[in-house]
C-alpha positions as a Markdown table, in Angstrom:
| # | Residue | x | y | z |
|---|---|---|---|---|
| 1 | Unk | 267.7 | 32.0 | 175.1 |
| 2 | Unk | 268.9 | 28.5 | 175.7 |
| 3 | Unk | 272.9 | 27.5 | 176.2 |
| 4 | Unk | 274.5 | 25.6 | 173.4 |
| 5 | Unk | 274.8 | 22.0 | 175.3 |
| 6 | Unk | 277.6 | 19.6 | 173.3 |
| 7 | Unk | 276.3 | 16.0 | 172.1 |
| 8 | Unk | 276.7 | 13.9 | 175.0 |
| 9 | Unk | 277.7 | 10.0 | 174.8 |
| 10 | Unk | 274.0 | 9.0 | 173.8 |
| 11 | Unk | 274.6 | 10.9 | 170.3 |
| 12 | Unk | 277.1 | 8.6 | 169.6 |
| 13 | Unk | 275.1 | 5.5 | 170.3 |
| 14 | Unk | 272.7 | 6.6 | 167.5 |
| 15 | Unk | 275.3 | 8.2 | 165.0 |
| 16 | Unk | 276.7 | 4.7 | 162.9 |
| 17 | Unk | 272.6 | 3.3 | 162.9 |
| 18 | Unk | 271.9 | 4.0 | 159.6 |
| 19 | Unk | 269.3 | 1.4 | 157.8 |
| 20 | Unk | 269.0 | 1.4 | 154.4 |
| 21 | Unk | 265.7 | 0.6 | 154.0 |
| 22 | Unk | 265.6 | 0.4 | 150.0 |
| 23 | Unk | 268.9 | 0.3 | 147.3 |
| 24 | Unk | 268.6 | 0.8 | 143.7 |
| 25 | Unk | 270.5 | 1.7 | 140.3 |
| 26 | Unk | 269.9 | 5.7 | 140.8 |
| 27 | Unk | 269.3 | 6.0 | 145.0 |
| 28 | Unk | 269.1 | 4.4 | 148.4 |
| 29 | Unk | 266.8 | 5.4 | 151.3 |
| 30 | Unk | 268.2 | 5.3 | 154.8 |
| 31 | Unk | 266.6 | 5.1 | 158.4 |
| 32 | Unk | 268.3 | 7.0 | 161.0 |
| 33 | Unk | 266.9 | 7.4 | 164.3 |
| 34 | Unk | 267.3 | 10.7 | 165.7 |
| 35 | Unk | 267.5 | 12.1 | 169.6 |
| 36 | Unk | 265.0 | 15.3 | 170.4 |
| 37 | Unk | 264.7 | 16.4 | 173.2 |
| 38 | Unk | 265.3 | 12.9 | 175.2 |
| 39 | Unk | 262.3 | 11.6 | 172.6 |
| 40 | Unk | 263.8 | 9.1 | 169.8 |
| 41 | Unk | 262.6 | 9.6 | 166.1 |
| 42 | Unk | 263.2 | 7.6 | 163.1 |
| 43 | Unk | 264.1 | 10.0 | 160.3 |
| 44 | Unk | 264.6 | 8.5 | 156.1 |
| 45 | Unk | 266.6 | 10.2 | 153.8 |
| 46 | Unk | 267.6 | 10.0 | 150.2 |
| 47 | Unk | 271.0 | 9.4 | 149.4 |
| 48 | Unk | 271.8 | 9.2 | 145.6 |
| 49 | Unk | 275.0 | 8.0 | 143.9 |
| 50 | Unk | 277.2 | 10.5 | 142.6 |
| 51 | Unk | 276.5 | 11.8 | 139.2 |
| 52 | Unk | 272.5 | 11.0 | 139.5 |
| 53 | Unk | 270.6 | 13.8 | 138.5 |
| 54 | Unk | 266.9 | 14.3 | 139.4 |
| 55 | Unk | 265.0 | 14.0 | 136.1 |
| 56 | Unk | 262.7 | 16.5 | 134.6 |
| 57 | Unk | 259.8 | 15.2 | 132.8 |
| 58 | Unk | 258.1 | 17.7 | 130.5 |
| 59 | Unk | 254.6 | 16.2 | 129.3 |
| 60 | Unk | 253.3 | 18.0 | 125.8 |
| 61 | Unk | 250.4 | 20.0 | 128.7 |
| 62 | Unk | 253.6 | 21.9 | 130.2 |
| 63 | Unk | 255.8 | 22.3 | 126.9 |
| 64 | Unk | 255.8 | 25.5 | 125.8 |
């Protein structure tokens, strides 16, 4: 089992990089890049405003 190794100084280079990529009314999508193993990765996530709920659409086929 491998040692627990603390961020170094490179994790702070990528921490405040956030892109958002895309912003509208409900949610915005952000680019992050992300250190792995000394490899660099470009994760997106969701972030959504507060209050925004995820909508459920029910179609007549799924009503029951």
């Amino acid at each position: 089992m491998e040692e627990f190794k603390t961020p170094g100084k490179n994790k702070e280079n990528f921490a405040n990089k956030e892109e958002i990529r895309y912003k509208g009314k409900i949610f915005e999508v952000i680019s992050e890049p992300v250190e792995i193993d000394g490899k660099t990765f470009n994760f997106e996530k969701v972030r959504r405003s507060p209050g925004v709920r995820y909508p459920l659409i029910i179609t007549k086929k799924n009503a029951s």
